[in-house]
Structure formats: structure tokens, C-alpha cells
C-alpha positions in Angstrom: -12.4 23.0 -23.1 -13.5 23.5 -19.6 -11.3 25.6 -16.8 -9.3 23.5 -14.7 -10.8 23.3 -11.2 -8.6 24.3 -8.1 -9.5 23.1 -4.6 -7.1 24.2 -1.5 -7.4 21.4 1.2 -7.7 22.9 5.0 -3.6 22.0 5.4 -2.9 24.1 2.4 -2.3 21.1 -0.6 -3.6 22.3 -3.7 -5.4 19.9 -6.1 -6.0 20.6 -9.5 -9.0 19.3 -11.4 -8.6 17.9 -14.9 -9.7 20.5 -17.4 -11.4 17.3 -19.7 -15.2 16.9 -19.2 -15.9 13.9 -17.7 -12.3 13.0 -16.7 -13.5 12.6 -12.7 -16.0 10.6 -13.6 -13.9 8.0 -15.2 -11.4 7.8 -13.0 -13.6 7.7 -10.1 -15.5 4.8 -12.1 -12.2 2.7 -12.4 -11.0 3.4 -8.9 -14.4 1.8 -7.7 -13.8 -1.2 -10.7 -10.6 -1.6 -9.1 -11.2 -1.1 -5.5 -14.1 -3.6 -5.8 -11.9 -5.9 -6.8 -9.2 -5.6 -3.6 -12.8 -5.9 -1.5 -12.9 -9.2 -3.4 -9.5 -10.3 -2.4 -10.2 -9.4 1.3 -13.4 -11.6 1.2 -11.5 -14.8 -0.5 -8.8 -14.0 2.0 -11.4 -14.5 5.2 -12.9 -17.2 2.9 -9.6 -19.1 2.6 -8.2 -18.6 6.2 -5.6 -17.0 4.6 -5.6 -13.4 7.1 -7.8 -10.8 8.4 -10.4 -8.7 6.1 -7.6 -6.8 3.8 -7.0 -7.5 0.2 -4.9 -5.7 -2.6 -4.5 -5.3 -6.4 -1.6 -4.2 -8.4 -3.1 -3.1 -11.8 -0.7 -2.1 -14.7 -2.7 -0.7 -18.6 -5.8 -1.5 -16.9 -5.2 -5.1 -16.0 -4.5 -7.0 -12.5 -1.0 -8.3 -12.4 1.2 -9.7 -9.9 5.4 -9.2 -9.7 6.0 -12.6 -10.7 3.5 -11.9 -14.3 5.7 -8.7 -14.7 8.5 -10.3 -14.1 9.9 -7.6 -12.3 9.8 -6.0 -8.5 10.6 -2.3 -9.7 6.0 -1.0 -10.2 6.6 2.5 -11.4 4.3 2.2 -14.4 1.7 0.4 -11.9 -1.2 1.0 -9.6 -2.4 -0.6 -6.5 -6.0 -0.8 -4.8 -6.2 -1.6 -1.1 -9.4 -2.6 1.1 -7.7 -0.6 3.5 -5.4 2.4 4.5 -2.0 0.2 4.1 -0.3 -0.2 7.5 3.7 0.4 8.0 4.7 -2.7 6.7 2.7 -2.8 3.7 3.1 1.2 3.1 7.2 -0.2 3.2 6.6 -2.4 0.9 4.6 0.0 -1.8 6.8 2.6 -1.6 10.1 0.1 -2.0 8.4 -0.9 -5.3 7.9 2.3 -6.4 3.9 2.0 -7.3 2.8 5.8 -8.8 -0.6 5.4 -7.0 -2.2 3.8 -3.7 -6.1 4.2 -3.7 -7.4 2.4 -0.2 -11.0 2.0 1.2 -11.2 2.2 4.6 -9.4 3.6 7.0 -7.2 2.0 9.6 -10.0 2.9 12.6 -12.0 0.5 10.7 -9.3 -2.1 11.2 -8.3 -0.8 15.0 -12.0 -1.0 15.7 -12.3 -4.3 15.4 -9.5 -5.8 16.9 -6.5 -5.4 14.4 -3.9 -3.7 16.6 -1.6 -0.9 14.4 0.5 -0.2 17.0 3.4 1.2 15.2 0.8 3.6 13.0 -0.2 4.7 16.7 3.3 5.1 17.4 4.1 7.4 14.3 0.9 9.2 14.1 0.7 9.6 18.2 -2.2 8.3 18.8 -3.5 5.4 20.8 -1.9 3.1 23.6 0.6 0.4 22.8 -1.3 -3.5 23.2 1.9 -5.0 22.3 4.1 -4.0 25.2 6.6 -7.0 25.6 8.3 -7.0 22.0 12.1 -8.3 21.8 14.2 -6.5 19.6 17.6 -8.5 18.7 20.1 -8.2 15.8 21.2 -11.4 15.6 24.9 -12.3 16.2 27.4 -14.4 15.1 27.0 -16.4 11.4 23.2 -15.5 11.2 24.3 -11.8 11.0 27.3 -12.8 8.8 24.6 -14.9 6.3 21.9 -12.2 6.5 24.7 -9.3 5.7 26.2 -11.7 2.7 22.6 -11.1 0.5 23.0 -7.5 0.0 26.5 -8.1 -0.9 26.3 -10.5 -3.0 22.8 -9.3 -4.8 23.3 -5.3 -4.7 23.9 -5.7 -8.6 20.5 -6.7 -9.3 18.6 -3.8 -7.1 20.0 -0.5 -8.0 16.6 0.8 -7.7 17.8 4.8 -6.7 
């Protein structure tokens, strides 16, 4: 068996490499099978009219699979391949489902370069200027606030997810 490989990244993370021969290259080899595919998606999305140039996989044993296949929302055991860096509201949404892996092609530049505006990545990472200066932010009153509340109430049973 070969030595295990350590790397130390210039903010100090340590990665270890696999100590099987031939590991990397399998891995790296699925991630592009994978990845290939979420390119796919982002294409068929354009295609469709369906959004901008961003598609996803969720893969579970090998295998694409959606939620509703799984018949579940909780993705521990799953994977998911992204055309590009996730933004906030999809990073939200990957980490509330608990996915053990995010592996994403381009970077969010890519998307800011041509027009896709990530403000609120700007915001958290500091960078940038804000396009999207005239937002209103208002918590509904009244019975839509009553309604809204009433689902978590009524549901919490179903999502004990920590």
C-alpha cells in the first residue's frame, strides 16, 4: 500500500490523500461523469426557457435521483453536482438537506461576469457593489403571519432534522 499523501493549503487546511492507488483517479473520473451531467441540465434549462445557464444533480449509490424518487427531503447518504459555485439560496437549501458533498464547476465570477447579479454573495464575502439597491423587506402582518407561523406548528413533527 502506498503512503498517504498530505497537502497543507496556503490558509492552513490539511487534505489527506487516499493511500489506495488509483483512488484520485476514480473519483476525479466520476466527479467529471457527474459534473458533465449538471452541465447537461444547465444546457436543457437554457434550452427549455426554464432559467439562466445553471443546472444540478443529486446522485445517491451512483445513480441520479430526485427527493420525490427518495421519497424523502433528509440527503445525508447523497451527493450533488452543480454547473456552478451554488449561490446563498441554493447553498441554504443544500445544507438544509444535509447532502455530504457539493462538487460545482465554475465559479460565481463566471456567473457575475455575464450578467447574473449575486448580490448577497457580494454582501457576505465583501466584495462588489450592490445592483439591487431598492429591495422591500416586510414581515407580513395580520392572518398572513398567523397562516405562515401555523405550518411549523402544525408540521414540526415531521422535520426533526437536528
Amino acid at each position: 500500500m502506498e503512503e498517504a499523501q498530505v497537502v497543507e493549503s496556503k490558509n492552513g487546511t490539511i487534505s489527506v490523500a487516499s493511500a489506495f492507488s488509483g483512488h484520485h483517479e476514480v473519483v476525479k473520473d466520476r466527479d467529471h461523469k457527474f459534473l458533465s451531467k449538471a452541465v447537461e441540465e444547465a444546457y436543457h434549462g437554457i434550452e427549455c426557457g426554464d432559467g439562466g445557464p445553471f443546472g444540478a444533480v443529486v446522485v445517491c449509490n451512483d445513480e441520479v435521483v430526485a427527493c420525490k424518487k427518495l421519497g424523502k427531503i433528509e440527503l445525508a447518504d447523497c451527493e450533488i453536482y452543480a454547473s456552478c459555485e451554488p449561490c446563498p439560496m441554493c447553498f441554504g437549501a443544500i445544507h438544509l438537506s444535509r447532502l455530504k458533498r457539493l462538487v460545482y464547476g465554475a465559479k460565481a465570477e463566471a456567473a457575475i461576469a455575464i450578467g447574473f447579479d449575486d448580490f448577497i454573495a457580494d454582501a457576505l464575502r465583501g466584495t462588489g457593489f450592490y445592483q439591487k439597491a431598492h429591495l422591500e423587506i416586510k414581515r407580513a402582518d395580520g392572518n398572513g403571519a398567523i397562516i405562515a407561523e401555523q405550518v411549523f406548528e402544525r408540521t414540526k413533527e415531521k422535520f426533526q432534522m437536528y
